[in-house]
N, C-alpha and C positions, 0 to 999 in steps of 0.2 A: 550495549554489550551485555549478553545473557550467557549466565554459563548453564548448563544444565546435567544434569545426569538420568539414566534409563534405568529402568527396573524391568524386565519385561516387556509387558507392553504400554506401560506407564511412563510418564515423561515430565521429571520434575525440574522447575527453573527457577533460579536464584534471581531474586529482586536486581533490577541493575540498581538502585539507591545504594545498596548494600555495596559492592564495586567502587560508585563514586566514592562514597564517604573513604574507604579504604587508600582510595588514589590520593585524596585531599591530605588524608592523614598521613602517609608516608613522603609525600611530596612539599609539606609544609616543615616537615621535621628537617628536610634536607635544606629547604630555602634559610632557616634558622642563621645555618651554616657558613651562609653567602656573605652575611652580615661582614662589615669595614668600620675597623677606628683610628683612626688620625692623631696623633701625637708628636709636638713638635718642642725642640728646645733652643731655648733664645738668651742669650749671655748680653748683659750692660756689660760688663766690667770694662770693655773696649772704650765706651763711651765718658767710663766715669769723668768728671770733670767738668761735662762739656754742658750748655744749656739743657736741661732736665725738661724742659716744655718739647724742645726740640725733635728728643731722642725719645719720648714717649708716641709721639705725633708720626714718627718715622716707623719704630717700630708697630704703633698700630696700623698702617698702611701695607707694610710686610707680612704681616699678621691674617689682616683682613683676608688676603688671596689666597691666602695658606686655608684658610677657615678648619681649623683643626679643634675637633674635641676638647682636648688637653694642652694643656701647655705648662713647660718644665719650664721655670726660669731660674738663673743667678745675675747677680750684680745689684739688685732693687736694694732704695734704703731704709724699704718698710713698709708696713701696711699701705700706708698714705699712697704711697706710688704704684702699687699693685691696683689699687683702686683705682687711679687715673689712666691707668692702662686698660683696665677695663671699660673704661668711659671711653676712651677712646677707640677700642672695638666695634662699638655700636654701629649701626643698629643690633648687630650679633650679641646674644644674652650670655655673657659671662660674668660670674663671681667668682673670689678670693678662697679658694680651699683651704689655703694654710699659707703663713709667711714667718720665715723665721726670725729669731731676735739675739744673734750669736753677740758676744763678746770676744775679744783679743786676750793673747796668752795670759797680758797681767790682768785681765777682768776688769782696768777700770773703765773702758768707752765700750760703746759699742762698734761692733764690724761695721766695716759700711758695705759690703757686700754678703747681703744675704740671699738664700733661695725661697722660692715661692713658686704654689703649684696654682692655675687659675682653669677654669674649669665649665661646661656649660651646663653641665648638672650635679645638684646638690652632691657636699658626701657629709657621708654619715660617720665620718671618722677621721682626725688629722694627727700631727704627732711632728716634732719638729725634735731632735735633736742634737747638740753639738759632738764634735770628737774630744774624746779622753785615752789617755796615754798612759800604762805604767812605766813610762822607760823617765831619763832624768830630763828628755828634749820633747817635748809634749809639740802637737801638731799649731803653729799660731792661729786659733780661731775657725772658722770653719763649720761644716757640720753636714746635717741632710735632713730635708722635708719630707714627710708622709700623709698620703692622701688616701683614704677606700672608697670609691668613688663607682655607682653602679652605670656601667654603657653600656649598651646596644644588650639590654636584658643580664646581664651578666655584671658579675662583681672584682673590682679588678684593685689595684694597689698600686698607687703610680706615686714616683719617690723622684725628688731630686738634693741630688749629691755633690756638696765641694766639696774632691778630693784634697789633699794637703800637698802644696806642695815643698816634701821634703825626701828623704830618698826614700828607695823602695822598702824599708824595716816601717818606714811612716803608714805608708798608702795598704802596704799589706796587714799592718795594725788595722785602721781605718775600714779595708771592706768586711775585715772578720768581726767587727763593731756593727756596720751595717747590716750582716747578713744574718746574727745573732738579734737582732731588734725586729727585722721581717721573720726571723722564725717562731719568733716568740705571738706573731701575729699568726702567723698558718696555725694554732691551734684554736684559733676560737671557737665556740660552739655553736654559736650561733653568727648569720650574716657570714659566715665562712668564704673566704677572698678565694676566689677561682685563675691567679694570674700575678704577676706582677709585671709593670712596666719601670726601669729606673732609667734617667738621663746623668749621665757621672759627668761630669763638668773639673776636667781635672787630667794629668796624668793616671791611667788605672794599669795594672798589667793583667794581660789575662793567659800567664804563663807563671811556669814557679806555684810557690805556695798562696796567690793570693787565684792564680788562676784554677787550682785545687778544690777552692772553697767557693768561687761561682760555678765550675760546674757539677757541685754533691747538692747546691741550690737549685739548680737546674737552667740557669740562665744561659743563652746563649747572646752572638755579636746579633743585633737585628738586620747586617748586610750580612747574612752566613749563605742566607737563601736566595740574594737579590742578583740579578744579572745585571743590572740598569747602571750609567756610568754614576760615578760621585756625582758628576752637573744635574743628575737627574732632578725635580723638583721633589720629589717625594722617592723614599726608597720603600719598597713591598718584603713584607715580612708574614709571619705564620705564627698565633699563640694559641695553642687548644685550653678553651678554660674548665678546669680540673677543681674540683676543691677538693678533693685527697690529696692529691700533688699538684702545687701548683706551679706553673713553670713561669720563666721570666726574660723578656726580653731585655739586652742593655744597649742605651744609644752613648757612644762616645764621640760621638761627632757633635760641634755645634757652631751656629745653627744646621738642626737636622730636623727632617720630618719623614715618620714614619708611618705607613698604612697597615695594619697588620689584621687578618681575618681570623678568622677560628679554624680553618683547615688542616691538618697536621703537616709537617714537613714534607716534599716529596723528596723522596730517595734519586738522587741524584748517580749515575752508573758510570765513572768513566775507564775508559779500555785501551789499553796501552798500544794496541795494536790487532787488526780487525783477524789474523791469522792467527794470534795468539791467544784463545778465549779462557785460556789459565790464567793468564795477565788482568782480566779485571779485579780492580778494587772500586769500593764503596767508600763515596768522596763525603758520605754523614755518616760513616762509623764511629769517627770522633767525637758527633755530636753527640751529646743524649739522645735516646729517644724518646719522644716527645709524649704526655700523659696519653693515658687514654680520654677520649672527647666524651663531654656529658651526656651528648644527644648522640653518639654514634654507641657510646652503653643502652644507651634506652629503645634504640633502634630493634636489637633483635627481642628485648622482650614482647614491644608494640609488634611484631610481625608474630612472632608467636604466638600472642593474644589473637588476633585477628585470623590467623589459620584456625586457630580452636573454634573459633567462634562458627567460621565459616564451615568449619566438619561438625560441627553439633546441628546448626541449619539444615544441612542437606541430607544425616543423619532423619534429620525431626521431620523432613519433609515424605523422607521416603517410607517410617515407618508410618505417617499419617497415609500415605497411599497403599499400603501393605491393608492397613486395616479399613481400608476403607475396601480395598478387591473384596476383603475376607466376609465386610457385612452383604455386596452385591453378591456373594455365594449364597447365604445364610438367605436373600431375598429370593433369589431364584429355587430355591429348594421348597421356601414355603408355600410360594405360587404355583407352583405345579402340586402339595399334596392339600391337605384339607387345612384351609385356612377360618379359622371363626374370628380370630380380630389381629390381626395381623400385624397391627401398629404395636399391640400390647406386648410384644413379642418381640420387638428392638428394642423397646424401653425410649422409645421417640414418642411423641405427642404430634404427628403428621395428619393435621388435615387435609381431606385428598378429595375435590372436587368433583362428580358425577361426570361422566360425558354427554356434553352438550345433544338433545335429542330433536335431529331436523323434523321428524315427522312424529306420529300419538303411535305408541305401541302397540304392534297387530294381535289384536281379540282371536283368541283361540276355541273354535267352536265344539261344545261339549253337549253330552245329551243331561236330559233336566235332573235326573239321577244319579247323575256323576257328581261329587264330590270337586269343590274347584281345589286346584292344584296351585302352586307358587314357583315361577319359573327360576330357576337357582341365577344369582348375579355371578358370572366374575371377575374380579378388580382386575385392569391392565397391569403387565407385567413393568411396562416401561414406567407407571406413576409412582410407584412407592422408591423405588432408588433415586429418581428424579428429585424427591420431597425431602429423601436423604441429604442427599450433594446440598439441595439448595438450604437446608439449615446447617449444616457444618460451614460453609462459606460462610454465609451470614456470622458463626459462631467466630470461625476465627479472624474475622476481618475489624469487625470489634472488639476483641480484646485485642488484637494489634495496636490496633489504631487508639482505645485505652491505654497501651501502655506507650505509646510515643507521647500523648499530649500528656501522662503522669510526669516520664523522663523530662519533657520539654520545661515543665511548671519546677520539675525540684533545679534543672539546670537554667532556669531563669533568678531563680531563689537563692541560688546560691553566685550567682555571679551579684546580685544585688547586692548582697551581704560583703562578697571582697569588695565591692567599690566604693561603700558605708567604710569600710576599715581602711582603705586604702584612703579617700578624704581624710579621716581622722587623722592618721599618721600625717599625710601632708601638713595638716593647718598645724599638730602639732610642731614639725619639723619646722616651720614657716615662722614659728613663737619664739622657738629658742634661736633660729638666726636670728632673728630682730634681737633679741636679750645680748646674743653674744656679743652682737656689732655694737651696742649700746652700750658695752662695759669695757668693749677696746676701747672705744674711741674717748672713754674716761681717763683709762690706762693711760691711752697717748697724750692726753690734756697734761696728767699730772707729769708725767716725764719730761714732755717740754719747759714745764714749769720749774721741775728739778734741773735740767738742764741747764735753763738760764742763770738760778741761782750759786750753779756749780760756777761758772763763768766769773758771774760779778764775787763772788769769792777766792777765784784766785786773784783778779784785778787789785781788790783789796789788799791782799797778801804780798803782789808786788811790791803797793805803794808802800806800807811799811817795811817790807828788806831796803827800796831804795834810802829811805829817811834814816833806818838805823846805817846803814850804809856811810850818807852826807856826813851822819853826825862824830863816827869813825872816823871818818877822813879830818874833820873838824880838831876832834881830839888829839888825833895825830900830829898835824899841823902846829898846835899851841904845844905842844910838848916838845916839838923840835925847835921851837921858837927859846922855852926856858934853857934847853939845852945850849944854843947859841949865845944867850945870857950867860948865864952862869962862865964859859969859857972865856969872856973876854972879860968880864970881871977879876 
């Protein structure tokens, strides 16, 4: 594909390299875009009770088919079991993002249903907290996990939430708690979260005051967009990730699996009647509308760039041909009038070869008296413009071609350099999991061991109320004994 443009009788043409690269770079910005991530939420609490080998084994087989990114869970009793959930995922590489450690209203046990977020790649940030209440009936227990966790190139925030269940004053406490904790996250400065994902695991409303304050969040239902029945295996969804605004999908279904791309919403048109085209309304009015997309911002700049670029090229080429007609004038003027060095006169260093002579020069016969004479040369018209052209090519063909393997050496240099930094950051990242895992799994040694102590401690506590108890009874008995004395005396 050559594009070119005319000046006259000149005819300049755009490299087609120039084209590709253009085509690759607007066509990979939109493949970006294509990108899918899979988030599914999966609830024990149905199970509690039952064989715990069982119901791990089961749900990793449910699990496996799904093969989802993310995974929002509730009902787990703890690290322990998030880990064996994982293990039984395999061969699929998942780790433990975060799991919570809620306590009941009086604080002295723990819940035994907690959430936990499991994940196939690392996150760089978790956060787990319970609900708190200023009213006199506080929520029993409970709470929500938080994960920052980067997919599919993007940075995202994926939260799972027991709602409370107690009446609507609870639940709408509860998500104005949760939504005040993700806001306090959209301002960070750095690693800025482009998105959230929550799984609510609970009664939520999304009407009234609580449905107010998810959508000045921005979150919408993740079936708002889907046509596909409830049976469907996976429902399809839309999140554009924004880090000025980030918007957020909510799944209140469970088990539920969601696919959702980075697309924006489409505008859905429905029309009451095909004669009555006043009648249309717009079935995502209600919705928010959805951020502006990262790469759909950067789109018109990278095209903007690339038209400049490409009218400076064609520009530069046609003033190269401008001045080059202007030196073939300057050549033809000086060849027709008296030329004594002609080169000296471009300001070019043009060596210009003799024409080759098939035969010896014809001797011009003179009388002996005559004075010999010097036949004047003159240079062909067509060799000095010729000598022209061929050192301007030459001229600009190597500094091109200098300045691509310059470009090529700093753009190899510097990708070396991110991937030196990028290792580093891994192996560090790779340190502190191993630290972190290594100081839970202390944590849970010493609790188990408090645990058990708390146990043979009440035991203990029994046996002495029963003994003071016997000995009660003992005393009472012998007093009613004197007392039966004493009467019949």
């Amino acid at each position: 594909m050559n594009l070119s443009t005319q000046t006259g009788a000149s005819r300049l043409a755009v490299p087609p390299w120039f084209c590709i690269v253009s085509m690759l770079l607007l066509g990979g910005a939109e493949s970006l875009s294509a990108q899918t991530v899979r988030v599914t939420t999966y609830d024990f609490a149905s199970a509690w009770g039952s064989d715990a080998t069982n119901v791990i084994e089961a749900a990793g087989l449910q699990l496996n088919k799904l093969a989802p990114d993310v995974i929002l869970l509730r009902g787990v009793s703890g690290w322990k079991m998030c880990s064996q959930l994982a293990q039984a995922l395999k061969p699929a590489q998942y780790r433990v993002a975060i799991c919570s450690a809620f306590r009941d209203a009086s604080g002295s046990n723990a819940a035994p249903l907690q959430v936990a977020i499991l994940t196939r790649d690392s996150s760089y940030f978790s956060w787990s907290e319970a609900w708190s209440s200023s009213t006199n009936s506080p929520p029993s227990g409970g709470g929500f996990a938080f994960a920052a966790i980067p997919v599919e190139g993007h940075r995202f925030g994926f939260c799972a939430s027991d709602m409370p269940l107690r009446p609507v004053a609870s639940t709408e406490e509860a998500t104005r708690q949760w939504l005040e904790t993700l806001g306090s996250f959209r301002g960070w400065a750095n690693n800025k979260l482009e998105g959230f994902v929550t799984g609510a695991f609970g009664p939520i409303t999304t009407n009234g005051e609580a449905g107010r304050l998810l959508r000045s969040a921005g979150f919408v239902d993740a079936r708002a967009w889907s046509s596909q029945s409830v049976k469907a295996e996976a429902t399809e969804s839309h999140l554009v990730p924004d880090a000025k605004s980030p918007g957020g999908l909510l799944l209140t279904r469970w088990p539920m699996t969601c696919d959702f791309d980075f697309h924006p919403a489409p505008v859905v048109v429905v029309a009451a009647s095909p004669l009555a085209p006043t009648n249309v309304l717009v079935a995502s009015a209600a919705v928010p509308p959805p951020p502006t997309t990262h790469w759909s911002s950067l789109m018109w700049p990278v095209a903007a760039g690339l038209a400049v670029v490409l009218v400076a090229i064609v520009i530069m080429l046609i003033s190269i041909r401008r001045r080059l007609s202007g030196l073939q004038a300057q050549n033809a003027l000086l060849v027709h009038g008296p030329l004594q060095n002609p080169t000296a006169a471009l300001g070019y260093n043009v060596a210009i070869a003799p024409p080759a002579l098939s035969s010896p020069p014809l001797q011009v016969p003179r009388a002996a008296n005559e004075p010999a004479k010097f036949a004047s040369v003159e240079p062909r018209q067509d060799q000095l413009p010729r000598g022209v052209f061929a050192h301007l090519t030459h001229w600009l063909k190597e500094t091109f071609i200098q300045r691509l393997l310059a470009d090529r050496k700093q753009l190899l240099d510097t990708q070396q350099e991110a991937t030196m930094k990028v290792l580093a950051v891994d192996q560090r990242l790779a340190r502190l999991e191993l630290k972190i895992q290594q100081e839970t799994a202390s944590y849970e040694k010493q609790i188990e061991q408090l645990n058990r102590e708390l146990l043979t401690a009440r035991e203990e506590n029994l046996e002495l109320i029963r003994g003071q108890i016997n000995l009660l009874k003992a005393e009472m008995e012998d007093a009613r004994k004197r007392v039966l004395e004493a009467e019949e005396v």
